[in-house]
N, C-alpha and C positions, 0 to 999 in steps of 0.2 A: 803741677805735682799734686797728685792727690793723696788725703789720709787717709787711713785706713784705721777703723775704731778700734781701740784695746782688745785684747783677750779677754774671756771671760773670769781666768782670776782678778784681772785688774777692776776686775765689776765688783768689788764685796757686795755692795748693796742693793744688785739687784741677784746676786747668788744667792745670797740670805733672804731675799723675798721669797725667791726659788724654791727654798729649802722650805720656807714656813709654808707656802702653800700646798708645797705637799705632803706634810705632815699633819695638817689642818685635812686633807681630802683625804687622808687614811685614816684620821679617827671617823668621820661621817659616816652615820645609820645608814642602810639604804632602805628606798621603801618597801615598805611592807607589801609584801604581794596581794593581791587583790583576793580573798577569798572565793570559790568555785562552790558550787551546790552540790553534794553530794546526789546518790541518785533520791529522788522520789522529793526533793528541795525543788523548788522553785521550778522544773517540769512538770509538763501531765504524764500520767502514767502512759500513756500510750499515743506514737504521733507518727505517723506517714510521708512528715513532710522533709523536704529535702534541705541540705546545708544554705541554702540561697533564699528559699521562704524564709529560713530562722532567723534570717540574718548572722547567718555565716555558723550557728551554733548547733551542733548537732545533736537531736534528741533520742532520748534511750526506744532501742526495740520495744514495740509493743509485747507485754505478757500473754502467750493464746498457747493453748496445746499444739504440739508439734504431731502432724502431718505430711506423711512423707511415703511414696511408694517408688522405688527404683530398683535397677538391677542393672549395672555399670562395670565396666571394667578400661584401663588405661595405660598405656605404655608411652614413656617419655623416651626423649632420644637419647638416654643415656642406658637403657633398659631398665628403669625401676617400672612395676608396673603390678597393681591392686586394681581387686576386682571389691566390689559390696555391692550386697543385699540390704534392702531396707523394706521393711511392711509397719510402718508406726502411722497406727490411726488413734486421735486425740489424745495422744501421749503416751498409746499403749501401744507394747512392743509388739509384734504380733511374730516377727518373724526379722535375723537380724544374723549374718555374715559375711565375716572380711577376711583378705588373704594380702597381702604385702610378700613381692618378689624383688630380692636388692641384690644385685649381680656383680659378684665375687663375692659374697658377703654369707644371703642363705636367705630363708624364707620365712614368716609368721602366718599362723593360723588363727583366727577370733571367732571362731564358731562354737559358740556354748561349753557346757551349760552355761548361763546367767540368770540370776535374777533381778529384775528389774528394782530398784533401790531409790529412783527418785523419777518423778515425773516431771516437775517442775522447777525453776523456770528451765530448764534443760534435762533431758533424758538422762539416765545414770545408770548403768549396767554395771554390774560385779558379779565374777565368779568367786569360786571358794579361795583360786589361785591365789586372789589378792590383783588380778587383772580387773581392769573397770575400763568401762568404753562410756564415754561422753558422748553427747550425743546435740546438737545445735544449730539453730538457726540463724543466719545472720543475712540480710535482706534476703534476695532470690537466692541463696549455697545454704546450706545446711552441710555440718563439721562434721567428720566422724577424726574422733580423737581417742588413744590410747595411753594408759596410765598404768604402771607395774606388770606389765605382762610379757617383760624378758622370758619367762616360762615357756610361751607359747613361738616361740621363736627358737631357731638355728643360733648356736651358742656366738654373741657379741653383733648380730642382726640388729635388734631391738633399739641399737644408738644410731640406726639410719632412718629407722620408720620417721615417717612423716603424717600427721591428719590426712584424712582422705575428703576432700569437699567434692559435694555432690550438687550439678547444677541444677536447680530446681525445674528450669523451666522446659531444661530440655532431658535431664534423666540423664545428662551424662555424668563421667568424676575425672577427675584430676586431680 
């Protein structure tokens, strides 16, 4: 015949250890997180190399004028489907519109007037609307992104628009 150990009430003195220890690991600090470099800390300004040279860490885009010539247009399989113009030679606009088609929804137009408002580190277009088109590089895509310009859109469109990325290497967008 075998016994069989107590229940755990019958335990007081290892419930009460129980108890303190975990009441001991709920007051405990945890540690402090490790402090991260902000940008332009402990990076170079400017770096090519990939997450596996860095040792796993990844460095900020290099700062250069944004250069960019395309003319794209894209239909997904659900029919959403933008076209853009782009002519930005070293950070100057030269030539710059978009059209977003959202099905049942309605359509947007980004074609001027703007003036250009920021060249650096990212393109920055505003009209008088209070529309602004962002404008960005990020490795081989550059973003076309839109900010306040329900205006220029079919009334409640504007909450489907999506950035437009354009692929550098071959001029298409998506």
């Amino acid at each position: 015949m075998t016994t069989l150990p107590p229940p755990a009430a019958a335990r007081p003195g290892r419930l009460a250890a129980l108890a303190a220890t975990l009441l001991i690991a709920a007051c405990a600090t945890p540690p402090a997180p490790t402090p991260v470099p902000g940008p332009g800390v402990g990076f170079p300004a400017a770096s090519t190399a990939t997450p596996h040279d860095t040792g796993g860490r990844l460095k900020p885009m290099p700062i250069r004028p944004l250069d960019i010539q395309a003319e794209c247009r894209f239909k997904d399989e659900v029919g959403y489907s933008a076209t853009a113009m782009l002519d930005i030679s070293h950070a100057e606009v030269n030539a710059f519109g978009a059209s977003v088609d959202i099905p049942r929804r309605g359509h947007c137009r980004f074609d001027g007037p703007f003036d250009q408002v920021k060249r650096m580190p990212h393109v920055e277009l505003q009209a008088r609307d209070g529309c602004t088109v962002s404008i960005w590089e990020q490795g081989e895509q550059v973003t076309v992104a839109f900010t306040h310009c329900a205006g220029r859109c079919t009334r409640g469109t504007f909450d489907y628009v999506w950035p437009i990325i354009v692929d550098r290497p071959t001029g298409e967008c998506h």
